[in-house]
Phi, psi and omega in degrees: 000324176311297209294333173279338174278329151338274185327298185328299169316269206332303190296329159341292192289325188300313162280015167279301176254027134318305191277342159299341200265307202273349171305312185306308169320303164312323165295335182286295162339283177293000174278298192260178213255153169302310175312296193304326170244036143285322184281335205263314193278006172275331180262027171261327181292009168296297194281325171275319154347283201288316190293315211287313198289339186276351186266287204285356186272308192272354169285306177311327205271307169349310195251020165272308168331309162294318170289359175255002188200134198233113165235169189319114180330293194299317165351295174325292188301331152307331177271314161332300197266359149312290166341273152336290188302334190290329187284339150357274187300313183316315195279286182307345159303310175309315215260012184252333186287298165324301185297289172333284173321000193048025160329328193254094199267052174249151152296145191302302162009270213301324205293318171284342187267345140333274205315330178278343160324265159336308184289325160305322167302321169287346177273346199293293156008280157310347179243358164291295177309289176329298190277018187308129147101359145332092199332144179023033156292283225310312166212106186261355199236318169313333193234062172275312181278340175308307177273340166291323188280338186267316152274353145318314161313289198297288202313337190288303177269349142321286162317331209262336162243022158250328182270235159213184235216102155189186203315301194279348177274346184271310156352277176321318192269350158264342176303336206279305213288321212279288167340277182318352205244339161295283172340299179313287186307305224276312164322308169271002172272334159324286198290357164283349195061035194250346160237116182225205199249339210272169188321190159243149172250067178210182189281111164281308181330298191273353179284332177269335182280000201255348191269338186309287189332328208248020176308302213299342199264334200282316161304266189345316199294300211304307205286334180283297189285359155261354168299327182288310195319310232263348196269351161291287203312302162305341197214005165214189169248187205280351170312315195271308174312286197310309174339298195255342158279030157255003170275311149347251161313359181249341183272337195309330189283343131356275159349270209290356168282327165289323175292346155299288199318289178316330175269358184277305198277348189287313158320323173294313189287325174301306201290308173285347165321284176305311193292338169073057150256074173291351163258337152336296189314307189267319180331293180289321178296359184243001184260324178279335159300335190255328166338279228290357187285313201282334182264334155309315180316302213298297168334308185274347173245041039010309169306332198274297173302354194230007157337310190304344192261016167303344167295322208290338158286309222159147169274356178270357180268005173264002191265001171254051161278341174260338150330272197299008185235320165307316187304309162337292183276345164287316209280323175305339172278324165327300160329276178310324186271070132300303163273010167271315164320309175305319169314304178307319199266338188258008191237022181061060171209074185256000193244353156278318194289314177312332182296311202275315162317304176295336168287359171258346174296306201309295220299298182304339206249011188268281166334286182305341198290294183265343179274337196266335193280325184253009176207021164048192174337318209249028130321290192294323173321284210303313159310318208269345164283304194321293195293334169270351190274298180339309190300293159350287184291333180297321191280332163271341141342280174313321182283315174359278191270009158319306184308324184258001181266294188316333170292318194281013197242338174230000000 
């Protein structure tokens, strides 16, 4: 009963802040003009891009370290965020070499309030990476967004009656939000006493080498949900970027049901795996596959009726309706192929599934390359389907023959 009132919490805080992240938007949105916030959601997928590849790229390399040594965890972490920031500078050269050529269409402002950006995102990081697997740490990282979306408001509406309200102060209010919900975890690990000088009392070895496998999947995921914004924002204008991350966002909740679904079944499928119960195993994968195909359905003809509520950014954003109705139907496929995904990731083929996330970058970054020059947002929609249907058929291609090596192994 503890454990189902956990799950239960989690899933809470989580469509607690789903449903904040799209109020915010909305709100951002009827606030800043369609350029400006085309320009504000190109330096956030910037900025997640750039953090995200700089954490989890120095967590791997963390956690090799670790499997050749198991020395004090904070030691680490210290060489960890040496790391990180060198990959920093390197990264801010490139991306200031960008700005001259004019390659960026920002102002030095937005460009510097990005670098602080990036850097709150690399302390969080780290203090994630410290307390991994730790008794009540982890959550303090759990609810990270819960609390940046919730000062976000306020910080939001702060500006809006003492200062004035534009592109680069909503910037500014996520570095100030993401910074306080670090500041907050850092307060409360204190009263755990966990960041101190003294051991850690856990398995270090096996706890960062059981993380490894899912570095590499986890960069693809992210750098895959960010590519149409960042690949409009270069080969189209922030019209078309505002456009389509207001498709984007309105599809998210889509999103977070498959990343529910997957944390619900992938512990079932390791478990029938390990156990080597291959009809248990297809038994379940084809009955949670056709669920969720008959609740897609459901979805996408929902989707259809509730379009209208894309005015609520605005009324010049309906006009990117079928942006947001394609965008649906790849994440409902995403949805059904869900538990292909999980197989794949809980069945020691963790490096097929990570095969098929890079094959959804190329194939999207091919496509989009010529669907974004000739159809804008709904180019990029249209990429972003393509490329997920492609994927489908492969994780199903793959579990296929998971299914026949395993037959033929018993």
């Amino acid at each position: 009963m503890h454990l189902k009132r956990i799950i239960g919490l989690s899933i809470i805080y989580k469509y607690t802040a789903v449903l904040l992240a799209l109020l915010f938007s909305i709100l951002v949105g009827r606030t800043l003009s369609v350029s400006d916030f085309g320009k504000y959601n190109l330096a956030i997928s910037i900025v997640t891009v750039l953090g995200s590849i700089l954490s989890l790229g120095t967590e791997h390399w963390l956690i090799k370290e670790v499997s050749k040594n198991s020395e004090n965890i904070f030691i680490l972490i210290k060489k960890a965020l040496l790391l990180r920031f060198t990959a920093l500078f390197v990264a801010l050269l490139f991306s200031a070499l960008a700005f001259i050529l004019g390659l960026a269409n920002f102002e030095l402002l937005t460009f510097l309030i990005m670098v602080f950006c990036v850097l709150a995102m690399l302390t969080a990081g780290s203090l994630a990476q410290a307390t991994r697997g730790l008794e009540k740490a982890d959550k303090a990282f759990q609810y990270h967004d819960l609390y940046r979306l919730i000062f976000s408001f306020v910080f939001f509406y702060l500006f809006f009656f003492l200062f004035s309200i534009s592109f680069e102060s909503i910037l500014f209010i996520f570095f100030l939000s993401t910074l306080i919900g670090v500041i907050f975890n850092v307060t409360y690990l204190k009263k755990l006493n966990l960041v101190t000088s003294k051991l850690v009392s856990f398995d270090i070895k096996n706890t960062f080498l059981a993380a490894l496998p899912f570095c590499g999947i986890s960069i693809l995921a992210i750098v895959n949900n960010n590519l149409d914004v960042l690949m409009l924002g270069f080969l189209s204008d922030t019209s078309q970027v505002a456009g389509y991350s207001v498709g984007a966002k309105a599809s998210l909740i889509v999103n977070s049901v498959t990343l529910l679904v997957v944390s619900i079944l992938a512990p079932r499928f390791s478990r029938y795996f390990c156990n080597n119960e291959a009809e248990k195993l297809k038994q379940e994968l084809f009955i949670s596959t056709v669920i969720l195909f008959f609740f897609g359905l459901i979805i996408i003809i929902a989707a259809y009726f509730l379009s209208p509520l894309l005015a609520l950014w605005g009324e010049e954003y309906f006009l990117y309706k079928n942006t947001f109705l394609i965008l649906v139907v790849a994440q409902v496929i995403m949805f059904v192929g869900a538990p292909l995904s999980a197989l794949l990731t809980m069945t020691n083929k963790e490096k097929l599934e990570r095969n098929c996330l890079f094959l959804m970058l190329a194939t999207n970054v091919l496509l989009g390359y010529f669907l974004i020059h000739m159809y804008g947002a709904l180019g990029a929609s249209l990429s972003t389907l393509i490329s997920i249907i492609f994927v489908f058929m492969v994780r199903l291609i793959s579990c296929r023959y998971l299914f026949m090596e395993k037959n033929r192994t018993h």
